[in-house]
matplotlib code that plots the C-alpha trace (Angstrom):
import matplotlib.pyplot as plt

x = [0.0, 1.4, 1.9, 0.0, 2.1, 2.5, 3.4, 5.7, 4.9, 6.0, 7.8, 9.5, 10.8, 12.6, 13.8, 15.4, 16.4, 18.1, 20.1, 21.5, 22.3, 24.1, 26.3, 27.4, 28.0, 30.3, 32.5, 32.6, 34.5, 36.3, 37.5, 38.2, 40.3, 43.0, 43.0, 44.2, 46.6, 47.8, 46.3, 45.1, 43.9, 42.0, 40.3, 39.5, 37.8, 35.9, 34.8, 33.9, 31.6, 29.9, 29.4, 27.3, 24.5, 24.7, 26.7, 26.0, 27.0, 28.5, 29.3, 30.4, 30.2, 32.9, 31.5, 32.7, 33.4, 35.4, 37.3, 37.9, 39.3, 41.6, 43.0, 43.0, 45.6, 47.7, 48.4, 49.4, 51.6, 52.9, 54.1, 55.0, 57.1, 58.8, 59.5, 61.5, 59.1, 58.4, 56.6, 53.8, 53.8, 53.5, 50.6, 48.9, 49.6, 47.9, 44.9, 44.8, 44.4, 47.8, 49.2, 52.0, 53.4, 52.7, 55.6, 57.9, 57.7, 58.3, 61.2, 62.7, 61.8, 63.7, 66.6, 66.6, 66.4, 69.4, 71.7, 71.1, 72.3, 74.7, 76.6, 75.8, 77.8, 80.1, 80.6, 81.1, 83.9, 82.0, 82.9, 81.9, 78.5, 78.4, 79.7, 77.2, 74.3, 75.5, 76.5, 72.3, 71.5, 73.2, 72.0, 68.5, 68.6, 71.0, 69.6, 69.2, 70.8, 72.6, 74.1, 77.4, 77.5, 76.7, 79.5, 82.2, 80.8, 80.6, 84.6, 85.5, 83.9, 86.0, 89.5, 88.6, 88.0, 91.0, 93.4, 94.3, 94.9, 96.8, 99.1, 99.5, 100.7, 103.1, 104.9, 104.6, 106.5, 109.1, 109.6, 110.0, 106.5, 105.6, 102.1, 101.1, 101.3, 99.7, 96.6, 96.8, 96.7, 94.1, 91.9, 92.1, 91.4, 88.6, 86.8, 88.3, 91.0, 91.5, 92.3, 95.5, 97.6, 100.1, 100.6, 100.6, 98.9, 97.0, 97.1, 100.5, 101.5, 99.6, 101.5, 104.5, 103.9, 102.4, 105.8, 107.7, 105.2, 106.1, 109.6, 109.5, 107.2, 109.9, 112.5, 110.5, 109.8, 113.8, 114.1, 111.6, 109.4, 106.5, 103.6, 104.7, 105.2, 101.2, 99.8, 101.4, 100.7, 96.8, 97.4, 97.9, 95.6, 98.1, 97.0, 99.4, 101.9, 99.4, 98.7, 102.4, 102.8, 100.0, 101.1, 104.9, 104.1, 102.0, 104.5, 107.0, 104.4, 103.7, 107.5, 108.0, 105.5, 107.4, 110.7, 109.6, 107.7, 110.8, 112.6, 110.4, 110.3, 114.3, 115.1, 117.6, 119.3, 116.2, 115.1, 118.8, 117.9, 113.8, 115.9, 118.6, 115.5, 113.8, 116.4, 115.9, 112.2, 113.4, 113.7, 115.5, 118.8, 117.2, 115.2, 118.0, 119.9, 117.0, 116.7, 120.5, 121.0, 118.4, 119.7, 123.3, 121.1, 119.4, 122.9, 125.1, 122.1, 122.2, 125.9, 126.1, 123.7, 125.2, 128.7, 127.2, 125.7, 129.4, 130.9, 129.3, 129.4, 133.4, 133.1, 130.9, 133.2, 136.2, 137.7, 139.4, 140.9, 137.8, 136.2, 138.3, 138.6, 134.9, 134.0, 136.6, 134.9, 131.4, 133.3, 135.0, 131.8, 129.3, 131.3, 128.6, 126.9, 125.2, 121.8, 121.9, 123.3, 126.8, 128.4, 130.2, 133.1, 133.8, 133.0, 135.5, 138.3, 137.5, 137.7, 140.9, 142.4, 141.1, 143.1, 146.5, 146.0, 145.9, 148.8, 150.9, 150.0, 150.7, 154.3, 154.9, 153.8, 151.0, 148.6, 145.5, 143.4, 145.4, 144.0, 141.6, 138.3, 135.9, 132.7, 132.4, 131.1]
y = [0.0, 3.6, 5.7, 9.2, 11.8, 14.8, 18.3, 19.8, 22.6, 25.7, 24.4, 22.1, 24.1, 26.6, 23.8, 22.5, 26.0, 26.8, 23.4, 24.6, 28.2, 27.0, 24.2, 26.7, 29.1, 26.2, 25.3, 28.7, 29.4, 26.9, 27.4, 30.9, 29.4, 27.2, 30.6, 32.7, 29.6, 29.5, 26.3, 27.7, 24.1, 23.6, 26.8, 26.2, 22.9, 24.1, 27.4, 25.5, 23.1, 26.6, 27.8, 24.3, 24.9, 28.7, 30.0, 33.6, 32.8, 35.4, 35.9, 39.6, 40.6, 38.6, 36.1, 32.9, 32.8, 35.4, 33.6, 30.8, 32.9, 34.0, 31.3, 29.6, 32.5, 31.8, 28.9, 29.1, 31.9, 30.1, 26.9, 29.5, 31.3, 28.0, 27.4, 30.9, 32.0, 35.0, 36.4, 34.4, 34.1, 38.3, 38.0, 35.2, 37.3, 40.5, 38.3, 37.8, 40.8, 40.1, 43.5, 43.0, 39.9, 41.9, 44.5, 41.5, 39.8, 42.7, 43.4, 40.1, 40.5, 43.8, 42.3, 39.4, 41.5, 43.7, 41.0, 39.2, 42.2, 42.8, 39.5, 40.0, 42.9, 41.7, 38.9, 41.4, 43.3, 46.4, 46.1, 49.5, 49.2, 46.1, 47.7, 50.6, 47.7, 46.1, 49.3, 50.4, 47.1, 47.8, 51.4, 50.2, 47.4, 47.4, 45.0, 42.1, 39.0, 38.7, 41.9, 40.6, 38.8, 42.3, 44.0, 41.0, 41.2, 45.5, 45.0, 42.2, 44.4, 47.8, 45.6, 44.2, 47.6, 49.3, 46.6, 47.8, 51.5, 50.8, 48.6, 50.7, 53.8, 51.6, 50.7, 54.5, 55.2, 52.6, 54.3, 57.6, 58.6, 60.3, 62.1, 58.9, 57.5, 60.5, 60.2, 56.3, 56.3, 59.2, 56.8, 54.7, 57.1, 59.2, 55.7, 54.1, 56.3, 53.4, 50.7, 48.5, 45.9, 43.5, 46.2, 49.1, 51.9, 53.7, 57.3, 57.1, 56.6, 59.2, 61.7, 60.4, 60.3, 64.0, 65.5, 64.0, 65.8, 69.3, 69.0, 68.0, 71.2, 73.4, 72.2, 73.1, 76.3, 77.6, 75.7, 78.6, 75.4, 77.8, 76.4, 72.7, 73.3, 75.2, 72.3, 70.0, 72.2, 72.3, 68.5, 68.0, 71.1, 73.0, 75.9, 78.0, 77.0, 78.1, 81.8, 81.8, 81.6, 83.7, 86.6, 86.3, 86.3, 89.3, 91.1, 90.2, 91.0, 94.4, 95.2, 94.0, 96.5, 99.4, 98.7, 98.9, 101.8, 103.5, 101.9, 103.8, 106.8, 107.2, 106.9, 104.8, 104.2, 104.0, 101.0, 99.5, 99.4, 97.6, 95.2, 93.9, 94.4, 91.7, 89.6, 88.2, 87.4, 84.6, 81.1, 80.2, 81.0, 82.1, 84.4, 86.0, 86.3, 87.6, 90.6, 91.1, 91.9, 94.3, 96.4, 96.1, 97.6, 100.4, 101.4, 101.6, 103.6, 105.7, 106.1, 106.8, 109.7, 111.1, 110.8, 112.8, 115.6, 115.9, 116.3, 118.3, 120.6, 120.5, 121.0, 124.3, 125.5, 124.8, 121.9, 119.8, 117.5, 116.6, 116.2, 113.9, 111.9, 111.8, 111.0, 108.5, 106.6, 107.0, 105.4, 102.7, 102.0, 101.9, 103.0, 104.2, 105.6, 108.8, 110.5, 113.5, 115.4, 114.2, 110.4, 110.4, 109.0, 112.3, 114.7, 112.5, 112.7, 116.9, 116.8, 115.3, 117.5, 120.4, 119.4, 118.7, 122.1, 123.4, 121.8, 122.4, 126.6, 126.2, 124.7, 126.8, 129.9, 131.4, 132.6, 130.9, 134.5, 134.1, 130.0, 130.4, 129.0, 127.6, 126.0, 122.4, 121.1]
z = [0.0, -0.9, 1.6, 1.5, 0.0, 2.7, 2.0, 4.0, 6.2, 6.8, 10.2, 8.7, 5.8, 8.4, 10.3, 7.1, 6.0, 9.9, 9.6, 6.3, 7.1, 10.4, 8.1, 5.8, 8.9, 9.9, 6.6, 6.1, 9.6, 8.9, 5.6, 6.8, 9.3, 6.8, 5.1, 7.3, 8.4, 4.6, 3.7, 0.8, -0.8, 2.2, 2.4, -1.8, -1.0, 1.4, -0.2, -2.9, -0.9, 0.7, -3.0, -4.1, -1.2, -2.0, -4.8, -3.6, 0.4, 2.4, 5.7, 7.4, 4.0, 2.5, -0.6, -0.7, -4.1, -3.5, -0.8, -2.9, -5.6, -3.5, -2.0, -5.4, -6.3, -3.2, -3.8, -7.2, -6.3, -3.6, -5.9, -8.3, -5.7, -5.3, -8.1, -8.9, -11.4, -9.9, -12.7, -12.3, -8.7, -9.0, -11.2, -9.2, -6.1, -7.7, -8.6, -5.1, -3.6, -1.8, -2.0, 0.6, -1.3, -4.5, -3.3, -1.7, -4.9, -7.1, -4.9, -5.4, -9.1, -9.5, -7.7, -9.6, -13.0, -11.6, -10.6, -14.4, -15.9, -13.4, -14.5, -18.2, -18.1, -16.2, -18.0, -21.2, -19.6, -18.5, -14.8, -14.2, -15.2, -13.1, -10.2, -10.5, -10.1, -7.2, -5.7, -6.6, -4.9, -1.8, -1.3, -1.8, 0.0, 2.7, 5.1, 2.3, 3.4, -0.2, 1.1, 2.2, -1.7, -3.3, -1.3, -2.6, -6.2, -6.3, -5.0, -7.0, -10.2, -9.6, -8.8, -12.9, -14.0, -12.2, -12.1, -16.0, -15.1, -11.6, -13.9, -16.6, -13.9, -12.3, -15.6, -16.3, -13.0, -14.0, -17.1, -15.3, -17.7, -14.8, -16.6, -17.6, -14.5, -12.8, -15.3, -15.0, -11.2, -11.0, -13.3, -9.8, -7.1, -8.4, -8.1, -4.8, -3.2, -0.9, -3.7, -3.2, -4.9, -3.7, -0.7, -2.9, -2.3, -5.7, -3.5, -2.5, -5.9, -7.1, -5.2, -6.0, -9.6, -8.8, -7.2, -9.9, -12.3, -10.8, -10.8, -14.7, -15.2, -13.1, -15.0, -18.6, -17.1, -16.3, -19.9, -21.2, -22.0, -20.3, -22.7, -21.3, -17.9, -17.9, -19.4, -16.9, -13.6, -15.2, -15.4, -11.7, -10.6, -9.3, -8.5, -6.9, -9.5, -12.0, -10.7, -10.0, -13.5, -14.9, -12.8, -13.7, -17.8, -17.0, -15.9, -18.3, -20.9, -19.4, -19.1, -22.6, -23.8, -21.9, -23.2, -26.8, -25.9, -24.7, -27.5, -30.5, -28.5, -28.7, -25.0, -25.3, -21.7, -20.0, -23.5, -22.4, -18.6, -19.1, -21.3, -19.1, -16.5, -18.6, -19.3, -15.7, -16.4, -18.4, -17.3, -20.8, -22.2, -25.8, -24.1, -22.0, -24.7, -26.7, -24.6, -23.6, -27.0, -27.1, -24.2, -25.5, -29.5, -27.1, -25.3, -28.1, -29.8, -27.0, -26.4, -30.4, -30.1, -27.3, -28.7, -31.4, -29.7, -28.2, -31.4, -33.2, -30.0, -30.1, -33.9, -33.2, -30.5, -32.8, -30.6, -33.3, -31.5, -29.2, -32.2, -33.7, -30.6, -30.6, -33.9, -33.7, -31.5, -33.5, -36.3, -34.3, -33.2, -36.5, -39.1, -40.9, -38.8, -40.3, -38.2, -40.5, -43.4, -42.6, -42.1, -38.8, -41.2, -43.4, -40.3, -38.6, -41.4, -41.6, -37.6, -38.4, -40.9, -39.0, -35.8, -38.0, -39.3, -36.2, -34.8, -37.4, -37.3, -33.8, -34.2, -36.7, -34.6, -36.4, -33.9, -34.1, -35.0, -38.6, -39.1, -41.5, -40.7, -42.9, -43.2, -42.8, -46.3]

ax = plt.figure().add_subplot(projection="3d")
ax.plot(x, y, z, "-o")
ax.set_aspect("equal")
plt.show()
């Protein structure tokens, strides 16, 4: 016999409905529970199982699809993570809603990216653009644990790059090239003033190679090698030799410009005594010379001219033999010299005959009132 078919009530129904609601209430909790404890396949299982009595359950407004989704994502970044693909693990993470592993991961990712092309170029020979990397890495990061690793590599790096230019300068010292050294070992310090090799320090051979730099621009300098010895004192930035320098060509300029001066305006002894004035504001023998000869031009001009004016003052006053004597020494002198109408020669040999004349009248007794006295022609 069938049994009567009975509708359920309305009591039952809630009873049914209250059972439900307080299972769900249940897995939910506890899937909440293996996610917050990462067991993120747990919590999926279970969130699932909430979404098949009620795909649109939620509970203190968090869905359980939602809930799922996420720890679906976590655990895929998580084997991803594991796995060192760290550009999935980043995107599964993102999916998540994981924002604090999203910035862990894109750290590790960035670091990872940096120390690739760290050794590439490394690897190439560019161990200063490696060095640069690692030394990025470590200001950014300084309490990484792969600091220690950075700091060997970074080192490691700049003794490949510099290693070349610390050699280089100490061949350069052996071979007394003592500029090439100074570049070669400035190459080193500007980079690490603190670098070393087999005991040797790159700053004390710098200034060594420095001093030996200055006394080879001191010695071009008293060579008149001025030019050289600038370029080397700019060379090593030294500055006091520089100014040194500038001020002392200055000066020679500015007394050379006087002496000519006094030169083209006739006054000789004061041309002759600028000269041998300059002649000490020469390191070189060329240029000593170069103006010695210049003040021996001016005082022979000078003593020419004033010879001159001597002469032709004894010539006016009738003084033959002064005259001779002077002129005499105008010829001896330049004997053609000649600053007007007349040579200094031919008023010389009429000085001359003049003074014979008048020796002879005087040893013959004819007083001088009876000479006769002409005009010089």
């Amino acid at each position: 016999m069938n049994e009567p078919h009975i509708e359920p009530t309305t009591a039952d129904e809630e009873r049914d409905t209250a059972v439900t609601q307080a299972h769900l209430a249940t897995l939910f909790n506890q899937g909440w529970s293996h996610l917050v404890n990462h067991r993120w396949q747990q919590a999926e299982e279970i969130f699932l199982q909430v979404e098949a009595y009620n795909s649109h359950y939620e509970q203190d407004g968090l869905h359980a699809s939602y809930l799922r989704h996420k720890a679906h994502h976590e655990r895929k970044a998580e084997i991803a993570r594991e796995l060192g693909d760290l550009e999935t693990a980043l995107i599964a993470y993102k999916n998540a809603d994981d924002f604090e592993h999203v910035q862990a991961v894109h750290t590790l990712l960035t670091i990872q990216e940096r120390e690739v092309r760290a050794e590439r170029l490394a690897s190439c020979g560019d161990y200063q653009a490696a060095a640069w990397i690692y030394d990025q890495l470590l200001s950014e990061f300084p309490t990484h644990e792969k600091e220690t690793n950075w700091q060997i590599k970074k080192e490691s790096c700049w003794e490949a790059e510099l290693l070349p230019y610390f050699q280089i300068g100490v061949q350069a010292l052996e071979n007394q090239q003592w500029r090439t050294a100074y570049s070669a070992f400035t190459q080193v310090v500007v980079i690490d003033p603190y670098f070393r090799k087999n005991g040797r320090s790159a700053a004390a051979l710098l200034e060594m190679a420095r001093k030996e730099v200055v006394l080879l621009a001191d010695q071009q300098l008293r060579q008149g090698q001025v030019q050289q010895a600038m370029d080397a004192y700019r060379e090593i930035g030294h500055l006091a030799r520089i100014e040194n320098v500038d001020e002392f060509l200055r000066l020679r300029t500015h007394e050379e410009e006087n002496a000519q001066q006094l030169e083209a305006e006739g006054k000789w002894f004061e041309a002759a005594s600028k000269y041998k004035y300059l002649r000490t504001l020469y390191y070189d023998e060329n240029g000593r010379t170069r103006w010695q000869n210049a003040a021996d031009r001016c005082a022979e001009e000078g003593r020419l001219i004033l010879l001159y004016e001597q002469a032709m003052t004894a010539i006016n006053d009738h003084l033959w033999p002064e005259a001779e004597k002077l002129l005499g020494q105008i010829v001896a002198i330049r004997p053609n010299y000649q600053p007007g109408a007349e040579s200094a020669r031919k008023l010389h040999r009429t000085a001359r005959w003049h003074s014979l004349v008048a020796r002879f009248t005087q040893e013959a007794g004819v007083p001088p009132s009876q000479i006769h006295r002409s005009k010089l022609s």
